[in-house]
C-alpha positions in Angstrom: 20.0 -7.7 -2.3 20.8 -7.4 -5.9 19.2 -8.2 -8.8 21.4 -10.7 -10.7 18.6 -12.7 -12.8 15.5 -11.9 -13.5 13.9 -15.0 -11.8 14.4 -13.3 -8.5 12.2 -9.6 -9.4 9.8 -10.5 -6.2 12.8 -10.9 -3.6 14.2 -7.3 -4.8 11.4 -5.6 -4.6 10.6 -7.0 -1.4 13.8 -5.9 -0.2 13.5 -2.4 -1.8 9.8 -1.9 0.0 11.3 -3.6 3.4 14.2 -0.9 3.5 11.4 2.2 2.6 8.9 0.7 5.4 11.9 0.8 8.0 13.2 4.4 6.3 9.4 6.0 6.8 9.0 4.6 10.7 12.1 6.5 11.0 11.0 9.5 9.9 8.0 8.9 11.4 9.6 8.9 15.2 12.2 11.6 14.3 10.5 13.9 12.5 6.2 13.4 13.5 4.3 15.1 11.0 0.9 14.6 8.6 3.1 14.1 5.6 5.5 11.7 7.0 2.4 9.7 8.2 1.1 9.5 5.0 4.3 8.3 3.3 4.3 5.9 5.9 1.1 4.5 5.0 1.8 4.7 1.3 5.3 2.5 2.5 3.5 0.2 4.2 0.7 -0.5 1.5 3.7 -1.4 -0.9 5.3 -3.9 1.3 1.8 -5.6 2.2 1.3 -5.4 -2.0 4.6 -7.4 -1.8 3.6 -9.6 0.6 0.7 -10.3 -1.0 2.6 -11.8 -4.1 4.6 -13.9 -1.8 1.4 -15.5 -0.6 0.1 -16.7 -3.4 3.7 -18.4 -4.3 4.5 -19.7 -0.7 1.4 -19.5 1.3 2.4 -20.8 5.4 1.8 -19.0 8.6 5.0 -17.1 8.3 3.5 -14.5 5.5 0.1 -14.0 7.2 1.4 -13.5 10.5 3.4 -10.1 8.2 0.3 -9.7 6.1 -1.7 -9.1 9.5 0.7 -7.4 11.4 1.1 -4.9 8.3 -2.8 -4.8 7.9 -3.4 -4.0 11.7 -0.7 -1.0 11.4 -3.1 0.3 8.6 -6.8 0.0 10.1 -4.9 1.5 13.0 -4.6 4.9 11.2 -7.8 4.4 9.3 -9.8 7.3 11.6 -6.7 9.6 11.2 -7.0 9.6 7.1 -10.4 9.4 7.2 -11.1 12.7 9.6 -8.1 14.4 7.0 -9.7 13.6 4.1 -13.1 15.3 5.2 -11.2 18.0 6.9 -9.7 19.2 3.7 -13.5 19.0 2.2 -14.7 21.2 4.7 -11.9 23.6 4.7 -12.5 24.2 0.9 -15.8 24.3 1.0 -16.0 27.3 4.2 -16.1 30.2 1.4 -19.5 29.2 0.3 -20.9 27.4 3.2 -19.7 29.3 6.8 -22.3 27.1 8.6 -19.8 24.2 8.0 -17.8 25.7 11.0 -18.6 24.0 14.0 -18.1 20.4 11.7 -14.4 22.5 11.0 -13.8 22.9 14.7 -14.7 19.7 15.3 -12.9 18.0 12.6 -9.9 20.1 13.8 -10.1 18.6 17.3 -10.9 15.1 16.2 -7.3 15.3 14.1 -5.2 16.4 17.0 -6.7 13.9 19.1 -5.8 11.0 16.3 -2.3 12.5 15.7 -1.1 12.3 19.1 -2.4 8.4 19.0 -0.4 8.0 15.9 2.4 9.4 17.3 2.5 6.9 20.3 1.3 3.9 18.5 4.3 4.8 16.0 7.1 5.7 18.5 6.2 2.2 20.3 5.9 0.6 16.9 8.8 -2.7 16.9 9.6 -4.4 13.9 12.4 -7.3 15.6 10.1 -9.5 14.7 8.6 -8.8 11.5 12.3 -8.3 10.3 12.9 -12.3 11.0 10.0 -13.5 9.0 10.3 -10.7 6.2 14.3 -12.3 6.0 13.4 -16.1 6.0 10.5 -15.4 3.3 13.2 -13.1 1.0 15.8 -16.1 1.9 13.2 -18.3 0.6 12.7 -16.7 -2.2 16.0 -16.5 -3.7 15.7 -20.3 -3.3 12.6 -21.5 -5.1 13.3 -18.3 -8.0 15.7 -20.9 -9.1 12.6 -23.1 -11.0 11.8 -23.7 -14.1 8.0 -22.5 -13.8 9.4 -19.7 -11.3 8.6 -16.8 -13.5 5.3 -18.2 -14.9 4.0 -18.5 -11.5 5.5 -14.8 -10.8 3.3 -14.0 -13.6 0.5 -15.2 -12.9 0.1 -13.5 -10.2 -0.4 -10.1 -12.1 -2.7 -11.7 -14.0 -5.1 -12.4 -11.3 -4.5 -9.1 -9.9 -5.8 -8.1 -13.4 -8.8 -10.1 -13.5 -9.7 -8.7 -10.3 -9.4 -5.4 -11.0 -11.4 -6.2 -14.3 -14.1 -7.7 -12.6 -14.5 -4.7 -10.1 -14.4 -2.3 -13.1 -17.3 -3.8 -14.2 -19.1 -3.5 -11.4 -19.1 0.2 -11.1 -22.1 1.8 -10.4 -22.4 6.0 -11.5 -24.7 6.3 -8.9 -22.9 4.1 -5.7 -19.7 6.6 -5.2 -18.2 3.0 -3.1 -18.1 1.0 -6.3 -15.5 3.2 -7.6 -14.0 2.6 -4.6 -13.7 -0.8 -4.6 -12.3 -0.5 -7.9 -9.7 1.4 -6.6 -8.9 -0.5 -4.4 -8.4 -3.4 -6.9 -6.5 -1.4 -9.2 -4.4 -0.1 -6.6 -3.2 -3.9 -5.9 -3.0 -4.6 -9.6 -0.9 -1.5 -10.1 1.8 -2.2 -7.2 1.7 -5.9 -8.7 2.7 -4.4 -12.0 5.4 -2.5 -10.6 7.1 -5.7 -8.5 6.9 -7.9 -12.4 7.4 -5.2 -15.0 11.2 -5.7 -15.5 10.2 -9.6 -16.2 7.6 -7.8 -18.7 9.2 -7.6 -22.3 8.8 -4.0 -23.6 7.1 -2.5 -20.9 6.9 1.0 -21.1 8.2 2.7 -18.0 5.7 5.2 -18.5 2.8 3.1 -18.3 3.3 3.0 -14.2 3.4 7.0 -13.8 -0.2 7.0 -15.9 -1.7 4.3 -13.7 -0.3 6.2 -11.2 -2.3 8.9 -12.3 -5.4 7.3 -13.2 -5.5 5.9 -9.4 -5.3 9.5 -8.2 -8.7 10.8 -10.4 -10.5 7.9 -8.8 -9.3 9.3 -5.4 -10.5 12.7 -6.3 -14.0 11.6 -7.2 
């Protein structure tokens, strides 16, 4: 789809994020591999951020039946990131603490195990039928983008994805590491709402998105 008013923002970037998803699966069965994994998760995050917007404009049975498919394909790889993340703790920390060995071995196992169950949850992984919906609610789209209030409401979207993330950014605790997180997490959904409404956004600066970009990753590192 091209992009030939600026009314219709959400169905291109729905597109755009459909076409990655499908690209990364690909990958994902030709060429298994942690990385490719990971972009596939980073994929699939996007087009559930998109979905997400297309909720709140057209909310029916259609979008949450995407919505839960797409969330179930991330929870499924939950214990996989999860077991990485602490692996690559470990493995930095071995130099100064060599009892964390065995919980390196372990960790090492643990990964292999998950990776092969990525693998065949992946390589089994059909999308026939989230293709249909995704293509009636993008068809739908390019319909109703033709209102009056059509850009107002696309707007307001972000701007409840910013009061969210406001509200959770006050709520951090220093000393409860999982507030941050939750702030994160809110920031990450304002940030990929950002990027779907920022060409309707008059004098954005493009550079703003690489530095909340950035600022999402220092929250990751703490």
């Amino acid at each position: 789809m091209d992009m030939d008013t600026t009314d219709n923002v959400l169905s291109v970037a729905l597109g755009e994020r459909w076409k990655k998803y499908r690209a990364q699966i690909k990958t994902c069965k030709d060429e298994f591999s942690e990385e490719a994994v990971h972009d596939l998760r980073v994929a699939t995050r996007r087009l559930l951020a998109a979905m997400d917007v297309v909720r709140v404009l057209e909310p029916n049975s259609r979008v949450q039946k995407v919505r839960r498919a797409l969330k179930d394909q991330l929870d499924s790889l939950d214990d996989l990131r999860d077991t990485q993340v602490m692996l690559v703790e470990v493995s930095e920390s071995m130099a100064d603490f060599p009892d964390l060995k065995p919980l390196e071995e372990h960790l090492l196992k643990r990964e292999k195990k998950l990776l092969r169950k990525a693998r065949k949850e992946i390589e089994s992984l059909a999308i026939s039928g989230l293709r249909k919906r995704i293509e009636k609610s993008a068809g739908s789209l390019e319909e109703n983008a033709q209102g009056e209030d059509w850009t107002a409401r696309l707007l307001s979207v972000g701007d409840q994805a910013y009061a969210r993330a406001r509200q959770a950014f006050g709520e951090i605790d220093a000393a409860a590491p999982a507030s941050i997180h939750q702030f994160r997490i809110a920031f990450r959904k304002f940030r990929y709402t950002v990027e779907i409404v920022h060409p309707i956004l008059e004098n954005y600066p493009e550079e703003y998105l690489q530095q909340m970009h950035d600022y999402q990753s220092r929250m990751g590192d703490i």
